[in-house]
N, C-alpha and C positions, 0 to 999 in steps of 0.2 A: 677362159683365162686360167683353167688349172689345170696342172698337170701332176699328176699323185703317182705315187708311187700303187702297185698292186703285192695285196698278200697270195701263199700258194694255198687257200683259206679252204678252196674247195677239195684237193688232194686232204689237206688232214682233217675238214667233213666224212669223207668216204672209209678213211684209215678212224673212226668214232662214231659209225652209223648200227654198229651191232656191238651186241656185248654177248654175254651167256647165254646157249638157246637161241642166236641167231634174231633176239627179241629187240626193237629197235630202240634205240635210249635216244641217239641225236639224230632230226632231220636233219635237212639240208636240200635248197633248191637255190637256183640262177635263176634269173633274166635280163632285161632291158631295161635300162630307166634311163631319161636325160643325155641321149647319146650315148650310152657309156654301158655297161653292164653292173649286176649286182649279185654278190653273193651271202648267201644268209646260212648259220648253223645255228640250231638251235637243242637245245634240254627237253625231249619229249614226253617227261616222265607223267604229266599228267593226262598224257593218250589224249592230246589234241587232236582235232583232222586236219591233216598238214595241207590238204586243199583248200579248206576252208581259208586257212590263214594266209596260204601263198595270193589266194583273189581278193581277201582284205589287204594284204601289202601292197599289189599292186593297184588297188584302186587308191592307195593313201600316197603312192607313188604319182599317179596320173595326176590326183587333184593338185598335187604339189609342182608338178608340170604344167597344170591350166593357172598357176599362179605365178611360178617365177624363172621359166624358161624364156631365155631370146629367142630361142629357136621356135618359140609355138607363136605365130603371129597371133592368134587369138589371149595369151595369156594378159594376167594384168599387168604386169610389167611393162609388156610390147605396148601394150594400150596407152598404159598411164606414159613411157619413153614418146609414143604419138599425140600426147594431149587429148586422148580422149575421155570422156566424163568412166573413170573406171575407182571403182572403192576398195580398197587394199583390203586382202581379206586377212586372217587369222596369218598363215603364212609369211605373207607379204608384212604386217605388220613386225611382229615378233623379228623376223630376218632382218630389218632396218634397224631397231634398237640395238638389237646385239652390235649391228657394222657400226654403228654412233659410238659402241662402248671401246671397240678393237681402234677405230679409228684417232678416237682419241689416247688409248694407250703406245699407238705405235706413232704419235707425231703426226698423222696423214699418211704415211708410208702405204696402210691401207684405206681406199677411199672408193666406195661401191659408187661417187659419180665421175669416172673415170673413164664411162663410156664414148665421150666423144674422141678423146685420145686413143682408147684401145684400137677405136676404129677408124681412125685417121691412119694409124701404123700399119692397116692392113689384117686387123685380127678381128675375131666375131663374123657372128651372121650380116650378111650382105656388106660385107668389109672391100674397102677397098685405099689403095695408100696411097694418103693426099698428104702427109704431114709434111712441111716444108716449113723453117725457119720462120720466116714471114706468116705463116698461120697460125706459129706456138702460142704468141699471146694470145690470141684470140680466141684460143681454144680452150689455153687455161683459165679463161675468164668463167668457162661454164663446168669448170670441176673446185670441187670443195664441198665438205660435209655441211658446211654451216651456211650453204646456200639452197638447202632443199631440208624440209622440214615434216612431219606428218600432226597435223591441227584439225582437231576436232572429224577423226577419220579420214582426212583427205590429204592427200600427199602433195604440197605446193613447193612449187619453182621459184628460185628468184631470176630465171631465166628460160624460159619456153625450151629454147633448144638442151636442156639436158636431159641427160641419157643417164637413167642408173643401169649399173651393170654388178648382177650380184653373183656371177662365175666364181669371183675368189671365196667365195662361201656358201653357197645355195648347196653345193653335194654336203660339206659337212652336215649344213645344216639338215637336211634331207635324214643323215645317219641318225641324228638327235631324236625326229620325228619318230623313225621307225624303229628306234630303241624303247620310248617312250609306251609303245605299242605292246611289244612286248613282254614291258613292265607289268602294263593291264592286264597282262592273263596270267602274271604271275611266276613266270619264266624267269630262270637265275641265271642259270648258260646260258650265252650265246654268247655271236659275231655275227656283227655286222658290216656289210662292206658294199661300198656305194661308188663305183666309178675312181676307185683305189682309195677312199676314206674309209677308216674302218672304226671301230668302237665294242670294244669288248667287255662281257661281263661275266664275273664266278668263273668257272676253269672248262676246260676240257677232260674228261673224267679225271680230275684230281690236280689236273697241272696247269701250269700259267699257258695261255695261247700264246704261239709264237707267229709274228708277221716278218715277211717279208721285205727289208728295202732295197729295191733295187738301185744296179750303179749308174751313174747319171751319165752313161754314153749317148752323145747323138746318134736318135732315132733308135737307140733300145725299147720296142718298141712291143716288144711279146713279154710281159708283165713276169717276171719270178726267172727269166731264161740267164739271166745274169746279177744276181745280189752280191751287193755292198756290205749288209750286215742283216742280222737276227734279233727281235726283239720278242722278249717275253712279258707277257703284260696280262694286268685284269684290272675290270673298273676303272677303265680309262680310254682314250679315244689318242688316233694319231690322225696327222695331215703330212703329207710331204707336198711341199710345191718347187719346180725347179724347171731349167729351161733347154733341157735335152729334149723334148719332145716337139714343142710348137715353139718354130723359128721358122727365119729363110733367110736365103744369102744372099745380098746385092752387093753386085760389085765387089766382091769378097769381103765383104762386111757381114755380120749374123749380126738380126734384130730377132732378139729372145721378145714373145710375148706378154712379157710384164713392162711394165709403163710406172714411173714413178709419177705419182699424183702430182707430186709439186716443185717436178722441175717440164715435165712433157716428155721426156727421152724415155723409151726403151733401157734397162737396166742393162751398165756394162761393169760388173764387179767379179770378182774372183770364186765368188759361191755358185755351186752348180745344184746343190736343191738341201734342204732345211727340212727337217723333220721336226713337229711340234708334237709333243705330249702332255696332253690337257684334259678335265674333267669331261667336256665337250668339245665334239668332233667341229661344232661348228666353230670357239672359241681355236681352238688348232688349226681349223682350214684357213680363217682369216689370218692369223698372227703368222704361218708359214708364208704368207705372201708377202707381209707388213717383213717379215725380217731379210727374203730375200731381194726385195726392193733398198734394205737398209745397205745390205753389205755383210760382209763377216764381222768386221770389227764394232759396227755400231749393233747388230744381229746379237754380238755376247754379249756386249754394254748390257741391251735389251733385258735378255734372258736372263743374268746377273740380278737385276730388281723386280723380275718376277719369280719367287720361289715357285710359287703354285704351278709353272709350266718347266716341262724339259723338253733338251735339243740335241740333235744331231744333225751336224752341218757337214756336208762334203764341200771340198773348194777345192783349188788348182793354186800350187806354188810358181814360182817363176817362171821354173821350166815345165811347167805344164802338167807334173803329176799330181795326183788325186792327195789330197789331203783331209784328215777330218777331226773336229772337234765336237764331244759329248758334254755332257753337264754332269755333273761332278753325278745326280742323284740317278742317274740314268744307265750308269758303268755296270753298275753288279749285273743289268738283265740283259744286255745289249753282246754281242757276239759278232766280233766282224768276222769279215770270208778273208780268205787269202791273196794279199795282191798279186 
């Protein structure tokens, strides 16, 4: 269910990998996680072994895949969305509360049991699209936060047939982990960036890191090839979600891949993707999706009575150009491109 914006994170790794003497101050490695890739830079000063730690991240990557991927039919997710006797572990816990706490701050907007919906509309793993009027109710019967509970370590249903789906937040939350990490060794620099969620800490020798957002063109598809704007950031985490990436057209209609929880439709409003800026990537990923399910208008209501988070919205006026709204705290670092 998400679709994130990517930073050019790895290019200004490479341009901060030597300093004086050709002696290395910042690593920096890629790979693979949850579909998606990952890039990390990191503060080398206290002459870690940067193999050592690329095979602990990805094992703290994997475990986190045997826990909250649709795509891994063995995970606990797929298990527990199957009704089988599976125990939420550490992950899986921790990722439900947070979505309890976003869900109820955005109304339901965001709602991690939204899975039977997403995948009536044809979206997810083994998706296929059955959503017809005459099946809406019966489908919104089995989505809502306050009908799936976790008591006494076990995750219960008030209906067999529901599906959580924690897409709108599982990469955030993923960045949180492996920031977290890290931490533990001590490390003040860095970036991290997880399937285009990123979360940054302390500078790059000296200066604020700048991300990437790109512009919300259908099927912009090569991450950094075409930006909207520039942002400079430290000690703080962004999400962008928006719906140029995964859709499809019937009948000349586009159904974007977000699903508002509680009406069952596919979202059809004038915002083409939301960028959230928040303490936590996971707290960003979720509410980027909670605001573009909302709208623009109800999107700044939102933002308005939450200080502690900022935004950047691109949306389409009448006739169809790109429009965009910042928050008031966000202007001084933010740098748009040229339209």
């Amino acid at each position: 269910m998400r679709i994130i914006l990517f930073s050019t994170i790895v290019l200004l790794a490479v341009s901060l990998s030597f300093c004086k003497g050709n002696k290395p101050v910042f690593e920096n490695f890629t790979g693979f996680a949850q579909g998606s890739t990952y890039s990390i830079v990191y503060d080398n000063k206290k002459n870690l072994d940067p193999t050592e730690i690329r095979k602990k991240v990805d094992k703290i990557l994997q475990d986190f895949d045997n826990s909250l991927s649709l795509y891994n039919d063995s995970s606990i997710i797929s298990r527990i969305n199957r009704n089988e006797d599976a125990v939420p572990d550490s992950f899986f816990t921790e990722v439900f509360r947070k979505s309890v706490i976003i869900s109820k701050m955005t109304d339901g907007a965001f709602d991690i049991t939204v899975g039977p919906l997403v995948r009536a509309w044809g979206f997810g793993p083994e998706a296929y699209k059955s959503f017809t009027e005459a099946k809406r109710d019966s489908l919104l019967k089995l989505v809502g936060m306050g009908k799936v509970s976790l008591i006494k370590g076990r995750l219960i249903k008030s209906d067999p047939r529901m599906r959580l789906d924690f897409n709108a937040i599982a990469q955030g939350y993923s960045v949180d982990v492996i920031c977290r990490f890290f931490d533990s060794l001590g490390i003040k620099n860095y970036l991290v960036e997880i399937g285009g969620e990123v979360k940054a800490k302390g500078t790059k020798a000296g200066k604020l890191w700048r991300i990437g957002i790109d512009k919300p063109v259908d099927n912009n598809m090569t991450p950094g090839q075409l930006l909207q704007a520039i942002l400079k950031m430290t000690d703080k985490a962004i999400s962008t979600s928006g719906n140029y990436r995964k859709f499809y057209i019937e009948n000349g209609v586009k159904y974007s891949h977000h699903v508002d929880p509680r009406t069952g439709y596919t979202t059809k409003n004038t915002l083409l993707s939301v960028s959230i800026i928040a303490d936590e990537c996971a707290m960003a990923d979720g509410v980027a999706t909670g605001c573009l399910v909302m709208g623009k208008e109800k999107a700044i209501e939102f933002i308005s009575m939450h200080p502690e988070l900022e935004a950047y919205m691109i949306y389409s006026d009448e006739n169809g150009n790109f429009k965009t709204w910042t928050s008031e705290k966000l202007k001084s670092n933010l740098t748009e491109s040229e339209k």
